[in-house]
C-alpha positions as a printed Julia matrix, in Angstrom:
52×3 Matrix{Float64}:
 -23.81  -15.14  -22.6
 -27.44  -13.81  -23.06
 -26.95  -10.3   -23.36
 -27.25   -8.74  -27.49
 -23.98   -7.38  -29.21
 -24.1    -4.11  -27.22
 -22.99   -5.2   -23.94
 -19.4    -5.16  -22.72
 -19.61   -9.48  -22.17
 -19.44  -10.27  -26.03
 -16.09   -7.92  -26.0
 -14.47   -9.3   -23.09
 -15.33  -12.87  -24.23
 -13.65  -12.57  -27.52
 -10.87  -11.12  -26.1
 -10.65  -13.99  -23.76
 -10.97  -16.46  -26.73
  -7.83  -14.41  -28.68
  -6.01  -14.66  -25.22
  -5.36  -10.71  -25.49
  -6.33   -8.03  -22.51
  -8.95   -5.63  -24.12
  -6.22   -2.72  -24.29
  -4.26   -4.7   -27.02
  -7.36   -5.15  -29.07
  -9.15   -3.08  -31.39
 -12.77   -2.88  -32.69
 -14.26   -1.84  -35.99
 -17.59   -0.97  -35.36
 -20.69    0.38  -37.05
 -23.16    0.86  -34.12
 -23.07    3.55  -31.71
 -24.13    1.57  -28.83
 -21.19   -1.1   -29.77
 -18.61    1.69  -29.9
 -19.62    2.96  -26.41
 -19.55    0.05  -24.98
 -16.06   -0.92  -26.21
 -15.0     2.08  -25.52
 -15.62    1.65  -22.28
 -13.84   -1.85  -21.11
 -10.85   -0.27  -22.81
 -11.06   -1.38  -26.25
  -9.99    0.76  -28.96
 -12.64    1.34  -31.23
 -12.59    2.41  -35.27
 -15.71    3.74  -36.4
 -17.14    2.07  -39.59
 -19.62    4.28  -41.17
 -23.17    2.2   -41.81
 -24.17    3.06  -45.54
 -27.73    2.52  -45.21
């Protein structure tokens, strides 16, 4: 894997690694690019505000 936390391979991956198809998962996520890119391999996403 050599692409950063906002591509779609780090998702898939640890879906893979939990033996779970991306629908059944869910993400809690504080960076926009993150949530659209969960969004989009079907992952559903909860929005974690960043503080800073």
């Amino acid at each position: 894997m050599t692409q950063g936390k906002s591509h779609h391979d780090i998702f898939l991956k640890a879906c893979e690694k939990l033996g779970k198809v991306p629908k059944n998962c869910l993400v809690r996520e504080d960076n926009e690019a993150g949530i659209e890119v969960a969004y989009r391999v079907g992952i559903s996403v909860i929005c974690i505000p960043d503080i800073k």
